[in-house]
OpenMM code with the backbone's topology and positions (N, CA, C; nanometers):
from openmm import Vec3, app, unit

residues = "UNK UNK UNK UNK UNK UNK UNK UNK UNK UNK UNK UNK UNK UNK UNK UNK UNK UNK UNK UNK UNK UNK UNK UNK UNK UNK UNK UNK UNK UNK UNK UNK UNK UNK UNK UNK UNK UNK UNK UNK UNK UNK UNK UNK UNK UNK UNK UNK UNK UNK UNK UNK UNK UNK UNK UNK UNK UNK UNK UNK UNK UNK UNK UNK UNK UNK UNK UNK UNK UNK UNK UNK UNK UNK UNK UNK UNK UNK UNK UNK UNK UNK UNK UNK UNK".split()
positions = [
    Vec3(-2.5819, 0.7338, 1.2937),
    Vec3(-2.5772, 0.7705, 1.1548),
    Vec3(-2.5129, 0.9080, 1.1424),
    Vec3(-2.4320, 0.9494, 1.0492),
    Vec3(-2.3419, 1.0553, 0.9992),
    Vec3(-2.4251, 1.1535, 0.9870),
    Vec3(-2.4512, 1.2534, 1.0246),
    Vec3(-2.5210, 1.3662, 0.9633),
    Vec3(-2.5338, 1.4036, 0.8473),
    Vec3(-2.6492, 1.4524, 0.7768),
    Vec3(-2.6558, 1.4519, 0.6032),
    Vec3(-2.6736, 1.3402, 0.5768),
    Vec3(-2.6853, 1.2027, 0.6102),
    Vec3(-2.6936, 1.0844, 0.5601),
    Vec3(-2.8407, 1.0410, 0.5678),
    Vec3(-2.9515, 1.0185, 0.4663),
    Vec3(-3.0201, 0.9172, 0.4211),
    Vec3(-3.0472, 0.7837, 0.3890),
    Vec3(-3.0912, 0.6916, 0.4692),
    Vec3(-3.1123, 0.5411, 0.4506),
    Vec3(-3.2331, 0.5088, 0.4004),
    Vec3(-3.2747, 0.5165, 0.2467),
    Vec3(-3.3910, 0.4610, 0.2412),
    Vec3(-3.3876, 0.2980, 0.1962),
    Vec3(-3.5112, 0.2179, 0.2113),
    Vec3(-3.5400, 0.0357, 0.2012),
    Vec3(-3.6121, 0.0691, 0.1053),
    Vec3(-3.5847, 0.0236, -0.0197),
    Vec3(-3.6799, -0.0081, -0.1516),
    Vec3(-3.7957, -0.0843, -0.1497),
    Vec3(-3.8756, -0.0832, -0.2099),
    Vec3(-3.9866, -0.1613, -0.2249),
    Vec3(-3.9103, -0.3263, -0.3084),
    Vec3(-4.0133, -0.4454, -0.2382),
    Vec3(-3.9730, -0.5777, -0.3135),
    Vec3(-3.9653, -0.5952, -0.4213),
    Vec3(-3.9066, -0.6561, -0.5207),
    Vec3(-3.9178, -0.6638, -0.6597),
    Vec3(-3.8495, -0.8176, -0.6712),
    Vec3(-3.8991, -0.8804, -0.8075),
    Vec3(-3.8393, -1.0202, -0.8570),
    Vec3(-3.7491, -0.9865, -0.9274),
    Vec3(-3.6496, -1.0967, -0.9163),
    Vec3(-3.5128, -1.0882, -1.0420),
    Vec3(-3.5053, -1.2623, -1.0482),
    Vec3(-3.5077, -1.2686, -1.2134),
    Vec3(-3.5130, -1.4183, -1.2282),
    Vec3(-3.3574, -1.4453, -1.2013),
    Vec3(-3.3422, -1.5484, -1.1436),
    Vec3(-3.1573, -1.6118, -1.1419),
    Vec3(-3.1781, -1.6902, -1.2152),
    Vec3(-3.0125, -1.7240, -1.2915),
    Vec3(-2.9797, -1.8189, -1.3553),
    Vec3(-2.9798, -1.9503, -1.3504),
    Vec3(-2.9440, -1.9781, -1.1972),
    Vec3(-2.9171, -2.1029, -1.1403),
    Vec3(-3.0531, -2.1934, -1.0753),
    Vec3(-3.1872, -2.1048, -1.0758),
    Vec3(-3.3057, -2.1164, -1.0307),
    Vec3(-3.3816, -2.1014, -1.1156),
    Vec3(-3.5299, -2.1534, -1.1257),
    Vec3(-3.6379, -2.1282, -1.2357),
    Vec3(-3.7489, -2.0496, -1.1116),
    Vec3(-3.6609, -2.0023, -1.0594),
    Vec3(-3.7719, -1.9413, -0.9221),
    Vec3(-3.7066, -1.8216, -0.9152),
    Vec3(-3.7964, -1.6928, -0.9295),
    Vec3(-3.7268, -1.5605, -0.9066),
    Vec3(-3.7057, -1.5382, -0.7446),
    Vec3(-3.5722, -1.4643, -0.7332),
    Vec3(-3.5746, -1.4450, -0.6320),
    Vec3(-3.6307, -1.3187, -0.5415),
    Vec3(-3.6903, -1.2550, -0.4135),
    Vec3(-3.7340, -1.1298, -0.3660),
    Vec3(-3.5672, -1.0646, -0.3292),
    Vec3(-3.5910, -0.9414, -0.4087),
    Vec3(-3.5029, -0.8346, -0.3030),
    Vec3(-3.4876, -0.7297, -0.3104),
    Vec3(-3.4731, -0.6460, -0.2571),
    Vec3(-3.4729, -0.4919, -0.2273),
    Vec3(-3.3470, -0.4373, -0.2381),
    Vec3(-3.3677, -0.2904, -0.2676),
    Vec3(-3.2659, -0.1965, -0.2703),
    Vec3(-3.2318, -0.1066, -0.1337),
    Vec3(-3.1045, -0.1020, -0.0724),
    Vec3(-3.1081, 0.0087, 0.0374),
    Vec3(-2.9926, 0.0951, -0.0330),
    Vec3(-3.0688, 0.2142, -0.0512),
    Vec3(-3.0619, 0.3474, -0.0386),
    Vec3(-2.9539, 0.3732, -0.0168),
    Vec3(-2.8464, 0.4546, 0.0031),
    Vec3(-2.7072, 0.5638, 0.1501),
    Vec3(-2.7676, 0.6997, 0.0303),
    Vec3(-2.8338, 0.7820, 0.0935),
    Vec3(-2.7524, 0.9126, 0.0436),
    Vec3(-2.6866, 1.0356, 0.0873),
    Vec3(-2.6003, 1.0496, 0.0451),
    Vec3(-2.5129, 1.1636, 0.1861),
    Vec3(-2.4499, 1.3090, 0.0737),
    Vec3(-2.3972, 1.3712, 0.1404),
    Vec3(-2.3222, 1.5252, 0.1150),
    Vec3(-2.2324, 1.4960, -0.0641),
    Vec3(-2.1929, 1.2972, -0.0329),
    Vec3(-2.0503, 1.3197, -0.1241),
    Vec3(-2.1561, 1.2141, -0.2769),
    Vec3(-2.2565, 1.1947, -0.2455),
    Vec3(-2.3413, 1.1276, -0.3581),
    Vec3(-2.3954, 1.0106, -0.2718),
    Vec3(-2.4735, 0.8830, -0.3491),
    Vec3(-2.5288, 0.7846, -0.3407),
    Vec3(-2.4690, 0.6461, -0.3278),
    Vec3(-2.5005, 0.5593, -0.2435),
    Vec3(-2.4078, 0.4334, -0.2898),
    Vec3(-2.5461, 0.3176, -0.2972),
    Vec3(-2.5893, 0.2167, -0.3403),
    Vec3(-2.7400, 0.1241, -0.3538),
    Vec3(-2.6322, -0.0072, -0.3208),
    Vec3(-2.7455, -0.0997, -0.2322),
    Vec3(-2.6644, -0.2436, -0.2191),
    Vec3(-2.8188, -0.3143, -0.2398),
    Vec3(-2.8412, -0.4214, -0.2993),
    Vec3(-2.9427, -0.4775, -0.3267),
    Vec3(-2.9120, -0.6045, -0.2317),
    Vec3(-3.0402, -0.6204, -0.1263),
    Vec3(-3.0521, -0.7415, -0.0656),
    Vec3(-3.1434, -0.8254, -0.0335),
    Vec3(-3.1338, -0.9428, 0.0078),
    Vec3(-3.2832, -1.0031, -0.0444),
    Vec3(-3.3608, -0.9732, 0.0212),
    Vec3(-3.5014, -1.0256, 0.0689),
    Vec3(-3.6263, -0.9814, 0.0869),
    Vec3(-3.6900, -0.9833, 0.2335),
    Vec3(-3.5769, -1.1074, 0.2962),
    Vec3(-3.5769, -1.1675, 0.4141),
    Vec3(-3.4838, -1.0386, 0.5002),
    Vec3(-3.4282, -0.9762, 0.4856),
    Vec3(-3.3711, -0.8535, 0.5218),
    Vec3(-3.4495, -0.7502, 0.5825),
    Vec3(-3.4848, -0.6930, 0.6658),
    Vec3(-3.5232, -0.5818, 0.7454),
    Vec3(-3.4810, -0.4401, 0.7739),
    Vec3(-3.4840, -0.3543, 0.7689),
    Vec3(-3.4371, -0.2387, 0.7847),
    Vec3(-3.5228, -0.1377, 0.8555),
    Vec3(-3.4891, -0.0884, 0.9849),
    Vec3(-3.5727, -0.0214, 1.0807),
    Vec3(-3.4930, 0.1293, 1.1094),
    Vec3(-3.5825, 0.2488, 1.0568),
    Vec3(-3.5014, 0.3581, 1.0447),
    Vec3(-3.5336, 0.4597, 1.1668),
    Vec3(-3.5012, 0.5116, 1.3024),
    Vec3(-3.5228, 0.5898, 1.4101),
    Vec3(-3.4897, 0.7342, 1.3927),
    Vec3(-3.5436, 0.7812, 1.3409),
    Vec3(-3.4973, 0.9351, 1.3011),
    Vec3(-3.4799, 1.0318, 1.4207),
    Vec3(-3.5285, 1.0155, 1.5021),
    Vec3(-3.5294, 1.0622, 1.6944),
    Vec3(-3.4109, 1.0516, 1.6930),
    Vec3(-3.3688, 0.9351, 1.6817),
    Vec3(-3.2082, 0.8652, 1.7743),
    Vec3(-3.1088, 0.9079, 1.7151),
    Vec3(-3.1066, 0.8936, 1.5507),
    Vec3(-3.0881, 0.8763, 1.3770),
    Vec3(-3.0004, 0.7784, 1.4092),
    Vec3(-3.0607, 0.6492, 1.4360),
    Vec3(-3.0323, 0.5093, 1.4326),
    Vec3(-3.0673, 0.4487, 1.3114),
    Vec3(-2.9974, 0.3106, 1.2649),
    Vec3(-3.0916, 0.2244, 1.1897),
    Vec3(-3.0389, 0.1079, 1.2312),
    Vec3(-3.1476, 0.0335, 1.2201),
    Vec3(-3.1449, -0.0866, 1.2939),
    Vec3(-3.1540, -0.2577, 1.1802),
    Vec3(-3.1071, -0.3410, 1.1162),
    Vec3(-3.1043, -0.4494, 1.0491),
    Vec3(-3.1254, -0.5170, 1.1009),
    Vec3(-3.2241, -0.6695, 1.0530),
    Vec3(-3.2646, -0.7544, 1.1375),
    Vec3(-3.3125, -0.8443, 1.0006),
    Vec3(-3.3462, -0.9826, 1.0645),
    Vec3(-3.4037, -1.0505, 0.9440),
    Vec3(-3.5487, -1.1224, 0.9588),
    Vec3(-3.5943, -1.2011, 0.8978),
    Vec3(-3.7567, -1.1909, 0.9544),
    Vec3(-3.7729, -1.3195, 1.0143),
    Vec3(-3.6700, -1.4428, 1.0185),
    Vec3(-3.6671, -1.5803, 1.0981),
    Vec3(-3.4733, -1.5521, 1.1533),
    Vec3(-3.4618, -1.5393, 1.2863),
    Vec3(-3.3131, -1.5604, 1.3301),
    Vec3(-3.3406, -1.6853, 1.3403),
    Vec3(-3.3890, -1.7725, 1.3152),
    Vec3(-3.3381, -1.9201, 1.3547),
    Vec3(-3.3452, -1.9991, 1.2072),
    Vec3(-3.3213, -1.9716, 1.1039),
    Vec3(-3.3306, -2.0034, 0.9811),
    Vec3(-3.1650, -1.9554, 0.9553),
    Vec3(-3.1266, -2.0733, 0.9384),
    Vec3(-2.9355, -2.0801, 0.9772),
    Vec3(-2.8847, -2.0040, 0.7885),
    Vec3(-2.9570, -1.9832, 0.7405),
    Vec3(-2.8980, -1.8649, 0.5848),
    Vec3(-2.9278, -1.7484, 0.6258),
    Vec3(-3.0874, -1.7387, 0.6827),
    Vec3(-3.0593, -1.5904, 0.7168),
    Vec3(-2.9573, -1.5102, 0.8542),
    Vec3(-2.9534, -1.5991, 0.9240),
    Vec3(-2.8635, -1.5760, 1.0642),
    Vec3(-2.7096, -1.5435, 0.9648),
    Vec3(-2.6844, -1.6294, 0.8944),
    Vec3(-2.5167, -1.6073, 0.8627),
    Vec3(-2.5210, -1.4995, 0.7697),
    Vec3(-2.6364, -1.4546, 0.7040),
    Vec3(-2.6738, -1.3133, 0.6026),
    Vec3(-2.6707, -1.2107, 0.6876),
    Vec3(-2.7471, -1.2376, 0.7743),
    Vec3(-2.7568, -1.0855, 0.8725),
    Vec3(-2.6217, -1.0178, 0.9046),
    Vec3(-2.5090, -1.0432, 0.9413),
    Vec3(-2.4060, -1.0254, 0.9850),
    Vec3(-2.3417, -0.9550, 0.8741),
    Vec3(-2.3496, -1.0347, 0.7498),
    Vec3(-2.2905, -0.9922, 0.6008),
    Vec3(-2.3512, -0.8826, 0.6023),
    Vec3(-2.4849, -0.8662, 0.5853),
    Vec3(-2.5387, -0.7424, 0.5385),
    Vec3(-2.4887, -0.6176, 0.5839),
    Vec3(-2.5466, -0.6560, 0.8104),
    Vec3(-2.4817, -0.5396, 0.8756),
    Vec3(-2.3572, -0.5244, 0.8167),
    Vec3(-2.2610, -0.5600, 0.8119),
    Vec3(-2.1411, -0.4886, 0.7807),
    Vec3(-2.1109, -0.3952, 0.6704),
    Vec3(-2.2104, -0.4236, 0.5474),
    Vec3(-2.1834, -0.3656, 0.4125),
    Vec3(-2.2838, -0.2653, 0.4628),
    Vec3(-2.3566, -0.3015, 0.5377),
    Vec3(-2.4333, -0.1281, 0.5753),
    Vec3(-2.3614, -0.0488, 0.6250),
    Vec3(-2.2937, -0.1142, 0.7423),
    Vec3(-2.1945, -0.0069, 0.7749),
    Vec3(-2.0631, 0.0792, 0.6896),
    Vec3(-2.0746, -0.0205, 0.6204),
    Vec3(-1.9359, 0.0249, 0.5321),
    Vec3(-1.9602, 0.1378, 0.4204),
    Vec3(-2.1734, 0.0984, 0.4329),
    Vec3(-2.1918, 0.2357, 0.2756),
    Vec3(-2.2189, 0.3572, 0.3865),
    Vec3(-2.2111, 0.3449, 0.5660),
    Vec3(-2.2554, 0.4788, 0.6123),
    Vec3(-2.1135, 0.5553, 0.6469),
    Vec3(-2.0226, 0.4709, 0.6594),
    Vec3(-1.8785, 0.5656, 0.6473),
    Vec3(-1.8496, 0.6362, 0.5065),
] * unit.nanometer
topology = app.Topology()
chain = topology.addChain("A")
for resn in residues:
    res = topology.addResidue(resn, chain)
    for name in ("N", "CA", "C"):
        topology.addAtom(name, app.Element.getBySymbol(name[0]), res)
């Protein structure tokens, strides 16, 4: 992680969808750094593990063998990476 940079994981919250009569879970992650803020909202099944020792962070999801979240995980990591540059 960049120095000056902040990763916080939001608390869960519902958002009704359109296409569903079932709200869906998901959270907000945080970037905040030197040049302002950037927020990516993701769903609930998402993980975020922050090492302040290392100043690692680590993404993960809560079933890898549940074939939506396996092909999410990958998506996510990347847009994480993309809000820590």
């Amino acid at each position: 992680m960049p120095p000056g940079v902040e990763v916080v994981m939001g608390k869960p919250r519902e958002i009704l969808n359109a296409r569903s009569y079932r709200p869906e879970i998901t959270r907000t992650i945080t970037v905040k750094g030197p040049l302002g803020e950037l927020k990516l909202d993701v769903p609930g099944f998402v993980r975020l593990e922050e090492n302040k020792e290392e100043k690692t962070v680590s993404l993960g999801v809560e079933d890898a063998n549940v074939k939506h979240q396996k092909e999410m995980w990958g998506t996510f990591l990347l847009l994480l990476v993309l809000l820590l540059l």
